[in-house]
C-alpha positions as CSV (number, residue, x, y, z in Angstrom):
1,X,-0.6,-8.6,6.9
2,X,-0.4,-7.0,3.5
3,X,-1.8,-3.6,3.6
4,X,-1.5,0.3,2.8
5,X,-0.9,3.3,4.9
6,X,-1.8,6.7,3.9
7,X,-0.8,9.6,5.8
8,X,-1.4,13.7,4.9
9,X,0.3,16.2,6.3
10,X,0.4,20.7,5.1
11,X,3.7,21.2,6.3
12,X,5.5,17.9,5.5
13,X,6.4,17.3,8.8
14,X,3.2,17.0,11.1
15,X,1.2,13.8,9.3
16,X,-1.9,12.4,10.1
17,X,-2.8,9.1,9.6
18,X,-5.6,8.0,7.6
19,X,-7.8,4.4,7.6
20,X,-5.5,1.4,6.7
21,X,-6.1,-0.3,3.3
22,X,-6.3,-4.0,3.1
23,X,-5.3,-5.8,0.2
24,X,-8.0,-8.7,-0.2
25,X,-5.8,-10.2,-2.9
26,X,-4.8,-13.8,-2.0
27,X,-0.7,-14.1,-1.4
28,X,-1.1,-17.2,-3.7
29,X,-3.2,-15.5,-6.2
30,X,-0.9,-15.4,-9.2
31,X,-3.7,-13.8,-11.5
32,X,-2.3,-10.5,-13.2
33,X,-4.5,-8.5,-11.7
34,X,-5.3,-4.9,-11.1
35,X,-7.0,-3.3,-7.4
36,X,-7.5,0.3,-6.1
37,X,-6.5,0.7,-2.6
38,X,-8.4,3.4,-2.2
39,X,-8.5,5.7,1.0
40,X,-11.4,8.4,1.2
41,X,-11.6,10.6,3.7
42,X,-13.1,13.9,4.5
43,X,-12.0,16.8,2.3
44,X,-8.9,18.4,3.9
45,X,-6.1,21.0,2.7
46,X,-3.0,19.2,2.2
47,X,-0.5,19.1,0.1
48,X,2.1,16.0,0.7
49,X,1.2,12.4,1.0
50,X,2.9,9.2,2.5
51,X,2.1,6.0,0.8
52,X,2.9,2.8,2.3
53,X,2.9,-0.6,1.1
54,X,3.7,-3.4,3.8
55,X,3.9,-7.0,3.0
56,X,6.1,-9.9,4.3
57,X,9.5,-8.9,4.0
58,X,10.9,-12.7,2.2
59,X,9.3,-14.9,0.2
60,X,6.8,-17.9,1.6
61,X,8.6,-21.6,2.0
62,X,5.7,-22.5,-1.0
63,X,6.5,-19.7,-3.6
64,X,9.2,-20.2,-6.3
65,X,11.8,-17.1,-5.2
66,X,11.4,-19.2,-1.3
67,X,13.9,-16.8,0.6
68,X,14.2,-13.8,-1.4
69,X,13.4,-10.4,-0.7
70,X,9.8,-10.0,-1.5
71,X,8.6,-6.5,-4.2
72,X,5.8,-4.3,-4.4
73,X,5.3,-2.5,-8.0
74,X,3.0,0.6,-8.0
75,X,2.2,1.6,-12.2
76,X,-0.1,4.7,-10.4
77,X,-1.0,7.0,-7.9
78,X,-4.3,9.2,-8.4
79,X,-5.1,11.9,-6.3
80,X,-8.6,13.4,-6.2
């Protein structure tokens, strides 16, 4: 399923996991849209961040590019 994974880490090599993020946007939703996946979590000290976007790696038999390799665009990432 389409989701995101956050993971933290001080050292840039030990990194913790943090809740997934589901994305709740239909796959056949072709509304330009905009969503915050937004993770919160107990303040921490870190300093480097994984971000992970997983979808379906080709294209549904129904959508238009059928059999090409599917995209995620990110425009932003805010830290807080």
């Amino acid at each position: 399923s389409d989701l995101v994974l956050y993971e933290v880490s001080v050292d840039g090599k030990t990194f913790i996991p943090l809740p997934k993020v589901k994305n709740p946007i239909a796959e056949d939703d072709w509304t330009v849209t905009r969503h915050n996946f937004t993770s919160r979590f107990y303040p921490k000290k870190i300093r480097y961040i994984h971000i992970v976007g997983k979808t379906k790696k080709y294209c549904p038999e129904w959508h238009k590019g059928h059999g090409n390799q599917l995209f995620i665009f990110c425009d932003e990432i805010t830290v807080k």
